[in-house]
N, C-alpha and C positions, 0 to 999 in steps of 0.2 A: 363470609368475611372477605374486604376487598384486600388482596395481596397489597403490601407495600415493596416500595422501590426496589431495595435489596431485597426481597425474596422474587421479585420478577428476573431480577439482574443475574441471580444463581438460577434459576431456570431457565432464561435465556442462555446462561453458557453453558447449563448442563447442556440444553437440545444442540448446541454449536458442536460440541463433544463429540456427542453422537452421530451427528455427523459426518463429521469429519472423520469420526473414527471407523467409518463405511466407505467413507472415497479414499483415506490412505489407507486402507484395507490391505492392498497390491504393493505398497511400500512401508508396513509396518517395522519389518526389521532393519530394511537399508535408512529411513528415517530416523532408527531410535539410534542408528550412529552417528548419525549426522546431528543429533542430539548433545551424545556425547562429548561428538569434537566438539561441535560450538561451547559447550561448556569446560572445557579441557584448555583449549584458546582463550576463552575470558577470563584468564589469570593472570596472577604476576606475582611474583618474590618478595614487593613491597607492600606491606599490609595496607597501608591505605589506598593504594590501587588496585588491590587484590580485593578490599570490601568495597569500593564502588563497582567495580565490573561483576562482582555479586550480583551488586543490589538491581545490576539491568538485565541480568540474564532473562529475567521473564521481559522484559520488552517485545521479545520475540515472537510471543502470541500464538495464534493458527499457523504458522510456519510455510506459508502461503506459497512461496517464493521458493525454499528447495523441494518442497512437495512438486509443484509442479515441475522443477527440475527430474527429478525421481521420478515421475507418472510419465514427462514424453519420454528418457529412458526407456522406460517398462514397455511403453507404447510399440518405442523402436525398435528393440534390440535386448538387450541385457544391460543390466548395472553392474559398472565396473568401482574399483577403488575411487579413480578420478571424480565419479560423481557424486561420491561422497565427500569428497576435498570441497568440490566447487557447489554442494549442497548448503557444506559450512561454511562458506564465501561470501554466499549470496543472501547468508542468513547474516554472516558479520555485517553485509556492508547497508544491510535495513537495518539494523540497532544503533549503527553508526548516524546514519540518515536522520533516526529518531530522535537521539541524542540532542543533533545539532538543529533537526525543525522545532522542540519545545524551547529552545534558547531563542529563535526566530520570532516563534509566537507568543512569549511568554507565558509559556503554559505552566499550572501547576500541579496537573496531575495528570499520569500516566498509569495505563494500566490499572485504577483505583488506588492508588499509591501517587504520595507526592514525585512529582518528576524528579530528575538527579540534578536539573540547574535549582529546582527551589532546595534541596539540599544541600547541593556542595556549589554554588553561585556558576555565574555564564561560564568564568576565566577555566575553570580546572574542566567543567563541561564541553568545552571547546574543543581542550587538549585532549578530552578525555575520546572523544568521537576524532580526532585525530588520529589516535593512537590507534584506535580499532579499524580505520581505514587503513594504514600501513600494515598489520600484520595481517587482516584480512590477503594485502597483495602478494606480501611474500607468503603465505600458505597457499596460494592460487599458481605461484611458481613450480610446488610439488608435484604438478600433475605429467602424465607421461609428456605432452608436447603444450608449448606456451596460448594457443589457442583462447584458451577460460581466461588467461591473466592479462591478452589483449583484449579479448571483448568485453570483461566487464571494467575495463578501465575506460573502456570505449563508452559503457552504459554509463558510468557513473560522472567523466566529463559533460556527459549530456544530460544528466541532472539535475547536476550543477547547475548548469547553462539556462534550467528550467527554474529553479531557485533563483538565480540572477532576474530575471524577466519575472518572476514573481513580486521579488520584492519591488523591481524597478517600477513596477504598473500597478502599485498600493496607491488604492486614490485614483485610480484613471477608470471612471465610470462609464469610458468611450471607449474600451475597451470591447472588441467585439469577439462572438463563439470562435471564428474561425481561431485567434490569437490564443483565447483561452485553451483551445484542445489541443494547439500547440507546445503551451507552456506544461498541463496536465499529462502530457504523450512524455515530454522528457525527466519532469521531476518522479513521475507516479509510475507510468507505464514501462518505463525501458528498463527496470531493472526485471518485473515481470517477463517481459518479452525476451532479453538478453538468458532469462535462468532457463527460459521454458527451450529454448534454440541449442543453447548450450547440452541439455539433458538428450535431446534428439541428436546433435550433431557428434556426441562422443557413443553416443549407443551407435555409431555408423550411419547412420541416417544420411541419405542424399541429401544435396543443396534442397533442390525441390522441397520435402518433406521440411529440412529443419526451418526453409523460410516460413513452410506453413506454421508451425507452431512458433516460431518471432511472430508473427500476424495474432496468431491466438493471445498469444501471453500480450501484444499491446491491445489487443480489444475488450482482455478482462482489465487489464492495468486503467483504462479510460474510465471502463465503468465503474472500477473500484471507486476511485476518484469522484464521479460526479457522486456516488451513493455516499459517500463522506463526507463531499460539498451538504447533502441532502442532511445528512446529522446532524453535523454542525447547525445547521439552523433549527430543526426539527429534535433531534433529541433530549434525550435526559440524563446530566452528569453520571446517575445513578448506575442507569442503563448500559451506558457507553464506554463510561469508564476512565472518560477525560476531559480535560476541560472544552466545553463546547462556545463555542460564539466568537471564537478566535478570528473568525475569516471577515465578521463584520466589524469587530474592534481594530483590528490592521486594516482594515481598508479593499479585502480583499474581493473583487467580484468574480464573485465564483459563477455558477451557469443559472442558480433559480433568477440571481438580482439581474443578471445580463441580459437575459430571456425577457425581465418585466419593461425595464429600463427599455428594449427594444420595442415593447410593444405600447407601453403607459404613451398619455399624451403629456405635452409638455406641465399639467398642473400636478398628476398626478407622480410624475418622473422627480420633478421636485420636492411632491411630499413622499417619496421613498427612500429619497436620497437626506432628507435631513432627519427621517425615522435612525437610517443605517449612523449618520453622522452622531447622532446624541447617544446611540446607546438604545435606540425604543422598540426593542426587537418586536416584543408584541405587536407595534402598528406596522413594522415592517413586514409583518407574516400575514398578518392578514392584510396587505398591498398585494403580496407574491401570489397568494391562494386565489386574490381576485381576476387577476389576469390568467390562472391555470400553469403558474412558474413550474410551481413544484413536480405538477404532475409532467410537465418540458421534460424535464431533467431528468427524470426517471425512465419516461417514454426515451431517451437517447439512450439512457444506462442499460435498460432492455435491447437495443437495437446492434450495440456494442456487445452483448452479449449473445446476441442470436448472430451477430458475424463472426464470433468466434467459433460457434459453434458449426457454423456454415464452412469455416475452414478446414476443420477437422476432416471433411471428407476424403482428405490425400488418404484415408488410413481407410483402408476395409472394414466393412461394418463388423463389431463386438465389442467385446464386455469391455476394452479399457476406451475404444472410442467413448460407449454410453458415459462410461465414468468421469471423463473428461469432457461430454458436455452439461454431468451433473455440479462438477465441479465449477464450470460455471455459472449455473444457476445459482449457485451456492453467494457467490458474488452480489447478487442482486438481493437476498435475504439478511443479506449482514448487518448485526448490533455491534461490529467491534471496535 
């Protein structure tokens, strides 16, 4: 019997599970508080703010972002209180992020579940990823010195900045790699980079070491990114879990269309580009697949990945090196 969608989609995140629940292995218990907080913080007194930040608590997913906070920790040093504060920071200020890119993209579902703007409209969605970015900051105040509450303010200015120039370049089909990995480095990568630095820099870690792992956390942060870029076109709602085709209905050129666009001649660059414009993903996938887009993009995601991994070597070879470069492998295999 051939499996259908939803029974692939629970086997897919059952095997996601298990994994993961092999690489946080070493951070199961300092994780499950950082758990905690985060859900302890998305409250509120007011019932109907109290059921919306409910209803996003699962936005948070694979936890991607304090895990590796918590893994360069482990890596360097011991895990203190702080890295627990700045675990649930880093987890806030992605749900937050979440929030306000499915108002961006119009998206209607999240997680398998309708997103919170097709629920409660953009206006209260807005506020509402507002809101999580303000107390996120002040719990980032708690920690023994202000360090965690300048850097990721410092990550998440840069963004922004990456979201600005996102939107700004909807439609700009001249847009080239170099611009794109720019824009992807600050919306996607820097909060990865910033948790991974942070996790090293408060377990004591030297400059040296904690820039090494900033360098790790933005080379998995790229490759997340393009293997997303890579769903979006290539996935199955079912699968994934969200609304897919977003990047080509906004106008967004992501790395497979960029890659074609630079290599197509001018007859074919034009029927790519009016595939993307109508809506005709089908002819635009097989445009991408004839020039070899897709497999581009993956071939960088991989190359991003083995530089992270090629980082890693400030740290003596063992068990949590290997595990933090399975952890990036982990990156390249994802249906999330």
């Amino acid at each position: 019997m051939v499996p259908n969608q939803n029974s692939s989609a629970d086997f897919a995140a059952d095997a996601a599970r298990v994994i993961l629940g092999r690489l946080y292995a070493p951070i199961r218990s300092e994780l499950a508080q950082v758990e905690t907080m985060y859900r302890a913080e998305l409250s509120s007194d007011d019932p109907f703010i109290a059921n919306l930040l409910e209803y996003i608590e699962d936005y948070s997913g694979k936890k991607l972002r304090p895990a590796l906070l918590l893994l360069a920790a482990r890596a360097c040093g011991r895990i203190t209180h702080d890295h627990i504060v700045l675990g649930t920071v880093a987890e806030m200020l992605h749900t937050a992020t979440l929030v306000h890119d499915d108002i961006l993209d119009d998206a209607l579902l999240r997680r398998k579940r309708a997103s919170i703007n097709k629920l409660a409209g953009n206006e209260v969605s807005v506020l509402l990823g507002d809101h999580i970015f303000s107390h996120a900051f002040e719990i980032s105040l708690h920690c023994t010195t202000p360090d965690g509450a300048r850097e990721f303010s410092r990550a998440m200015a840069r963004t922004c900045f990456g979201e600005i120039m996102q939107v700004h370049n909807r439609n700009n089909y001249e847009l080239n790699e170099a611009r794109y990995l720019q824009i992807i480095e600050c919306k996607t990568a820097e909060l990865y980079a910033t948790s991974a630095m942070l996790g090293a820099h408060y377990a004591g870690a030297d400059e040296k070491t904690s820039r090494a792992f900033y360098d790790y956390g933005m080379n998995l942060g790229r490759a997340f990114q393009i293997m997303d870029d890579l769903l979006d076109l290539l996935g199955e709602e079912a699968l994934v879990g969200k609304t897919l085709g977003s990047d080509v209905e906004k106008g967004k050129p992501t790395l497979p269309l960029i890659h074609h666009l630079e290599m197509a001649n001018a007859e074919a660059r034009a029927d790519a580009l009016q595939a993307a414009a109508s809506g005709n993903r089908k002819a635009l996938l097989e445009r991408l697949h004839a020039t070899g887009s897709f497999k581009y993009a993956a071939g960088k995601a991989a190359a991003y990945v083995e530089a992270a991994k090629q980082g890693l070597r400030v740290l003596p070879q063992g068990e949590m090196r290997e595990l933090l470069n399975d952890v990036a492998d982990f990156v390249l295999s994802r249906e999330l």
